[in-house]
N, C-alpha and C positions, 0 to 999 in steps of 0.2 A: 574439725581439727585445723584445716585451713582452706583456704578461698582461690580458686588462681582460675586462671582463664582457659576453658576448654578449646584446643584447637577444632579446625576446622574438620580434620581428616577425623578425628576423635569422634565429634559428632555425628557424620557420614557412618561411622563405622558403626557408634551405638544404634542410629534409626535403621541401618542395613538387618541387623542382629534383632530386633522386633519387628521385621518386615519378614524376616526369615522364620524367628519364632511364631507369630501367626498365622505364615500360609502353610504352616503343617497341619495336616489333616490325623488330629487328635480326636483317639475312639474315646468316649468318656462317659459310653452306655454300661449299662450294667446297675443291679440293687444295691442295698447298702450291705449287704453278704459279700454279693460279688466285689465291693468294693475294698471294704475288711478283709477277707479272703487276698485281697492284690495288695493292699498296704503290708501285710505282715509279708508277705512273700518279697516285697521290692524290700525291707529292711533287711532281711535275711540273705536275699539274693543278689549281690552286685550286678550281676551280668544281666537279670530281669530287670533291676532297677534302671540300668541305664538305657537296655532297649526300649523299655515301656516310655519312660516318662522323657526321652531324649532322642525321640529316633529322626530327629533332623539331624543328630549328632553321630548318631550310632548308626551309620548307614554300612557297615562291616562290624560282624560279630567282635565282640571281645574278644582278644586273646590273652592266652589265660597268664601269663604275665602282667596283664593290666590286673586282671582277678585276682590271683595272688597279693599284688601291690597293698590293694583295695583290701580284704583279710586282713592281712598282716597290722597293716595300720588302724584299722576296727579294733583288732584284738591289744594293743599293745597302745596305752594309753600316755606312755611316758617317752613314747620310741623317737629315736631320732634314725632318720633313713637317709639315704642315696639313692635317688631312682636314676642311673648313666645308663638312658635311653638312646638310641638311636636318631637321626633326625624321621620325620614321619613317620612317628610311632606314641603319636598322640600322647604324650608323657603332661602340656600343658593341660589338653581338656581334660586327663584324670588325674592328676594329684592338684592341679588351682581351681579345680572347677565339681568333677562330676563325684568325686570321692570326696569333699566339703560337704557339698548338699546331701550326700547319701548319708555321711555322722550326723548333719543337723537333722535329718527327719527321723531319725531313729524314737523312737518311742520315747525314749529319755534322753533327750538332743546330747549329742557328744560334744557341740561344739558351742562355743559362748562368746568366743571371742577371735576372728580370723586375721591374721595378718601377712596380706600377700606382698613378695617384693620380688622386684625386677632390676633390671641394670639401669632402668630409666623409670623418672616418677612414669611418664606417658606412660610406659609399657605395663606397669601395675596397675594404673590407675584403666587401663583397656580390659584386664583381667578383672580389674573388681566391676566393670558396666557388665561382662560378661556375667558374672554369675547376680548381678541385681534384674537383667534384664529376663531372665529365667524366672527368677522369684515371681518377679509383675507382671509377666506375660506368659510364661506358658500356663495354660489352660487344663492341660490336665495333670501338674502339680497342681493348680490351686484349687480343683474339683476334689482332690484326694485330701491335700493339708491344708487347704483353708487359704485366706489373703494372707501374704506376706507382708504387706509394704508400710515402712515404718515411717522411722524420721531420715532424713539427710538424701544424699546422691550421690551416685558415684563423683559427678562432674568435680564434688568438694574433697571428693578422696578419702571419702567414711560413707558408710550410712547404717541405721539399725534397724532388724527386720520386728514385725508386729511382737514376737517372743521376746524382742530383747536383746536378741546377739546381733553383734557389734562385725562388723567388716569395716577392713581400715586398708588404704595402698601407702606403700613405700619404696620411692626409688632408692637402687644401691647410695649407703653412706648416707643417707639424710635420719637426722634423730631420732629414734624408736624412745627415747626414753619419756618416762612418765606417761607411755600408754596405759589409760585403764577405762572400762566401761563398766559406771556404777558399784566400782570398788574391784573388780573381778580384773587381772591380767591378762594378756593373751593366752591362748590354749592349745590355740591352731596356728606354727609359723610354716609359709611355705615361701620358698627361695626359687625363684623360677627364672633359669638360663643368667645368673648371672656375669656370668665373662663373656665378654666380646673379644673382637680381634685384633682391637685396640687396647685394651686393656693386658690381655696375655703377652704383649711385646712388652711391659712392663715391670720384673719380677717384683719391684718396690710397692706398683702398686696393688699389686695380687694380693701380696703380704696383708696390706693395712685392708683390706677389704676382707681378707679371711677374719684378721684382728677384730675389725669391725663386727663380722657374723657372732663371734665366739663370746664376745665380751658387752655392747651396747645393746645387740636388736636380743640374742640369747637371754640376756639378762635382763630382759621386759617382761618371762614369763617367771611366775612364782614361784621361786625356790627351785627354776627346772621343770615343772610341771606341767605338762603338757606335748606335742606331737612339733616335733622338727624337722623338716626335712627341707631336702635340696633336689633342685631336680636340672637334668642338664646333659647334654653331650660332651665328650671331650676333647675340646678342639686344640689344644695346646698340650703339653707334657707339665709346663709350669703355667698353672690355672688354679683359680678357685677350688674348683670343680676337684683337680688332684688331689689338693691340698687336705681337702676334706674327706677324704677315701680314706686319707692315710692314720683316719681318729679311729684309737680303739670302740669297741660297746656299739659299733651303728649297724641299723642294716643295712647292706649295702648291694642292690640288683642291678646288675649289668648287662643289657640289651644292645645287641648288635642286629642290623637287620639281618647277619645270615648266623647262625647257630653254630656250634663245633661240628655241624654232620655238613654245613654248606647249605644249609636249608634255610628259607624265612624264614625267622622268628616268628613272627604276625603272617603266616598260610592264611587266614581268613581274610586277610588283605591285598598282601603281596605276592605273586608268582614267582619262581625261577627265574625266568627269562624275563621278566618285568625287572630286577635286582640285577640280572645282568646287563639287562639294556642302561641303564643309570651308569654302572660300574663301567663300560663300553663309552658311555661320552663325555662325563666329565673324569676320565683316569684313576688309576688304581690309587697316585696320594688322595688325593681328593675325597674319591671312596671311602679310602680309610680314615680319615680324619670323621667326615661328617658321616656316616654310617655305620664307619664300625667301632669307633671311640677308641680309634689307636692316628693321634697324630702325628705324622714324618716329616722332617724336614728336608725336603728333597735334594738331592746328591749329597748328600751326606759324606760317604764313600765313594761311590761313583756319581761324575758330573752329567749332566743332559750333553755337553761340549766331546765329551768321551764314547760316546756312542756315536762309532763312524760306521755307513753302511758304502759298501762300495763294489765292484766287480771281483767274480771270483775266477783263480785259475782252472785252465786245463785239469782235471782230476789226476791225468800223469807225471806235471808239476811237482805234486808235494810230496814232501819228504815221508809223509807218514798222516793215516787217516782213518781216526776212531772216533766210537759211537758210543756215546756214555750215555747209561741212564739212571736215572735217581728215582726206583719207583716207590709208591707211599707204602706205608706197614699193612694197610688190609684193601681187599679185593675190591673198594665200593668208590665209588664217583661221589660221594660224599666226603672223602675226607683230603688229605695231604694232594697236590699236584703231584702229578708223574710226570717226569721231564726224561726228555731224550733228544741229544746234542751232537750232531755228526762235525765234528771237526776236524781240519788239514793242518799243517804246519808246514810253512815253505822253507827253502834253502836260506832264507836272509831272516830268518828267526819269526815271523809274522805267523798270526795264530790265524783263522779265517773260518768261519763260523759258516757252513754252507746248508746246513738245517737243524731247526728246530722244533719239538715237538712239545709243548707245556700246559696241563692242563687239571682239569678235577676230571675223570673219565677212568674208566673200569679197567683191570690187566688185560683183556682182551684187546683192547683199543691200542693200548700201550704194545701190547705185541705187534698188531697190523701196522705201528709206525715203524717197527724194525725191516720190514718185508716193503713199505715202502721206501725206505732210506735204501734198500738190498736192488728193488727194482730199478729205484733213479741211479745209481751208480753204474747197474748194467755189465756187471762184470768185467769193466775197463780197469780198474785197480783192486789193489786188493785190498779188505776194509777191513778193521777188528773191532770186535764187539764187545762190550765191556760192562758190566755191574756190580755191585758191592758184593763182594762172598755169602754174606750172611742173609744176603735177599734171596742169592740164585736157587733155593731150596724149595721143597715140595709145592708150595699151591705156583708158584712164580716159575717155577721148570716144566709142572707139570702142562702150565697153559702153553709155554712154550714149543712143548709136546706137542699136544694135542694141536694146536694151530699147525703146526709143522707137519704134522698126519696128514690133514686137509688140503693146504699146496702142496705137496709132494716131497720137500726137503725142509731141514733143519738152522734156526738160523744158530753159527756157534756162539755162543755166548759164553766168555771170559769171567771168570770171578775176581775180582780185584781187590788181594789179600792186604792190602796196606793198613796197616792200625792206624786211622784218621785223627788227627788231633783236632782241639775244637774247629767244630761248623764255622764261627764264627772270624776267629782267624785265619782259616784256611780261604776263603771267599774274599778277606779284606785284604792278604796278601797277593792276590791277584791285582789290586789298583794299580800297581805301577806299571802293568801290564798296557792298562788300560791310559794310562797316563801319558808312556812316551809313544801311544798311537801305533801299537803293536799287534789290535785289537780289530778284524774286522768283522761287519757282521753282513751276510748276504744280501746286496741291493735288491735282487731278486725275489726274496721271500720277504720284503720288507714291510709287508703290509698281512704276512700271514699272521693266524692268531698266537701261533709257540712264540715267534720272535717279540711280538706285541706286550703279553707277557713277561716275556723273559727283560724289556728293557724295561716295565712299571718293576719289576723285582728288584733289578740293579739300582734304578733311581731311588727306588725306596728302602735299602738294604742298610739296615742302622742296629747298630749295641739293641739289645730288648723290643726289637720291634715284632709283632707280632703277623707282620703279614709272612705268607710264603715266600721260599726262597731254595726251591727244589732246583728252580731253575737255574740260577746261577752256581750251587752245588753242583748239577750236573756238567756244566760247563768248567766247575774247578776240577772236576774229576777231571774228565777229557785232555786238558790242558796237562795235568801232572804225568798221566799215561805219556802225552807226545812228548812230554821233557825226555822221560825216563827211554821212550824208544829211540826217540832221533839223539839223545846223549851218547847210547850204547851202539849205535850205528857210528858213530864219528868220535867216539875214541881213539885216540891215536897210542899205536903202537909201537914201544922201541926194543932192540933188539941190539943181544952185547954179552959181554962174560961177566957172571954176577963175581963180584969181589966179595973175598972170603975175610969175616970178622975176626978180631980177636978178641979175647977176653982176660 
């Protein structure tokens, strides 16, 4: 299709990826039973297929996410898909790579005609050496299906394998049109990570690239006919990537690396504490952008400049000093943060944030931080304790019980009858709070993990975003309490003879 000059780093990479295909040590004993016996099972078996014939690749089980993928797209010949994966969640080597070759060796090849495209010709044209370099060298594909290797090379940005079907690369916006091999149009399109970071700061140019997908490269296959899909993180709100979510008719699977229970997605990969250690160094936006496919524009609401930490008063000082907690709806470390916010209010209106407690952790934990907030105070002031009414009921009182049985006293906990108007509002009328530097937060606990938290929440606190935000909830609670008590403290009273109306 056409001629151009392989880079250096390109070539590097192709001879790396046959230097890699070859030193795997591929079993490829067995009769022509046992052999038969293995071919029908890898066409039927995704997860077999890609350990057996891939396991330089597959060095971590599948997760069954990628197996679903892999299904769905076998059975659904016409399907146009979404795969919004996560970063390092192998989305490239199964839907540009390992699930292609799994249609083509099917008994009655699924695939005839592939055409891969990236944001750059290079990056496609890396993807199509990838799967030629597999066809030609591994060893026990070609023990099981025979030689592949036809006409062309990646290096020219096509080639056809010995059957006939045609692989072709394409960088984003360059002409798909009057693709065909030996009369047949494509069959197989797949879109892999189209938007960059450059790209998404642009909404004009997003547009003409979605334009682009839907109308020039769509329109190469025959009538519609055949498997389309996209695949990709999402790093931007206004992306590709959005853009395409929002077509009716598609499938559309959404991986984050942690699940609604707070769990890896990919367990056969990833650990807990491996997902928190990531989420720990490069920050909760961050996090959320490239792992969990919800991107933030940070201080949206609150700024990084607004976050002051500084010295706190004497405990005797203030005017008033409560302990709000915002605990999640069910008992498990799996789900919502539980947050718990001791704050003071001084004489000159200053709100002062002297601990924080915010986290994913079970009502027991949550309990022991009230008992420590109870300890560190030491009975030098007097502290009120405070939570939503409709939480403080059976499993949430009774632990409170029961933890209280065990130290010897009871901590009291308040119910706090206010009909809350939205979440949303309520926490972003706090900003001007935070604005004229009315706001502090403990120098001292500055580096604990609640307050660490509680500022990735603030920073990233936006209309429809999907991360937690218990914590600054709890802290609006807190804050309205001290309005309402130091209000009612310092009301001022007059005194006089009421004058009598007439009517």
């Amino acid at each position: 299709m056409f001629k151009r000059k392989v880079s250096k780093e390109l070539l590097q990479a192709w001879q790396d990826r046959i230097k890699w295909i070859q030193s795997t040590d591929f079993s490829l004993r067995g009769s022509e039973q046992t052999k038969a016996t293995r071919i029908a099972r890898a066409r039927r078996d995704y997860a077999f297929f890609v350990s057996h014939y891939f396991p330089h690749l597959a060095s971590k089980q599948c997760a069954q996410f990628q197996i679903e993928a892999a299904q769905i797209i076998k059975l659904n010949r016409n399907i146009r898909a979404l795969l919004e994966w996560a970063r390092g969640h192998a989305k490239s080597s199964h839907a540009s790579l390992l699930i292609p070759l799994w249609l083509y060796f099917q008994e009655v090849p699924e695939i005839h005609f592939m055409v891969l495209v990236s944001k750059s010709q290079d990056g496609a044209i890396r993807l199509l050496s990838d799967i030629q370099a597999e066809l030609q060298y591994n060893e026990i594909l070609i023990s099981d299906f025979g030689p592949q290797v036809g006409e062309g090379t990646w290096s020219e940005g096509e080639f056809i394998t010995k059957s006939g079907a045609m692989f072709v690369a394409l960088g984003r916006g360059q002409s798909p049109r009057g693709l065909k091999n030996r009369g047949k149009r494509p069959d197989f399109i797949v879109i892999d990570d189209i938007d960059d970071d450059e790209l998404v700061r642009n909404p004009r140019r997003v547009k003409e690239v979605f334009e682009w997908i839907l109308t020039a490269l769509f329109g190469t296959m025959e009538g519609g006919r055949g498997r389309f899909i996209l695949i990709g993180n999402r790093i931007a709100k206004d992306s590709v990537l959005s853009l395409f979510a929002e077509l009716e008719g598609i499938y559309h699977r959404r991986v984050n690396m942690l699940n609604e229970d707070g769990q890896p997605s990919w367990p056969e990969n990833y650990t807990l504490e491996e997902v928190e250690a990531i989420r720990q160094l490069i920050g909760e936006r961050r996090f959320q952008k490239e792992y969990m496919n919800n991107p933030i524009l940070e201080g949206t609401i609150f700024l990084e400049a607004q976050i002051r930490f500084g010295k706190m008063l004497d405990l005797k000082l203030y005017k008033s000093l409560v302990c709000y907690t915002d605990p999640s709806f069910k008992d498990s470390s799996k789900n919502d943060c539980k947050a718990t916010a001791l704050l003071g209010k001084t004489d000159k209106g200053f709100y002062h944030l002297l601990k924080m407690f915010c986290g994913q952790y079970s009502v027991t934990k949550m309990v022991e931080h009230h008992y420590e907030i109870e300890e560190w105070i030491d009975g030098r002031v007097p502290c009120n304790y405070y939570m939503e009414a409709n939480f403080i009921q059976d499993l949430l009182l009774d632990e409170f019980r029961a933890y209280g049985e065990i130290i010897g006293h009871h901590i009291p906990i308040i119910g706090d009858t206010r009909k809350k108007p939205d979440k949303f509002a309520r926490i972003e009328a706090m900003q001007p709070i935070f604005q004229r530097e009315l706001f502090l937060f403990n120098e001292d606990e500055k580096k604990s993990p609640g307050m660490q938290v509680l500022k990735n929440q603030l920073l990233n606190f936006e209309k429809g975003s999907i991360i937690h935000d218990d914590g600054p909830d709890a802290v609006e609670g807190g804050v309205f309490i001290l309005n309402r008590r130091t209000r009612n403290e310092s009301a001022p009273y007059s005194y006089g003879r009421r004058e009598s109306r007439r009517f």
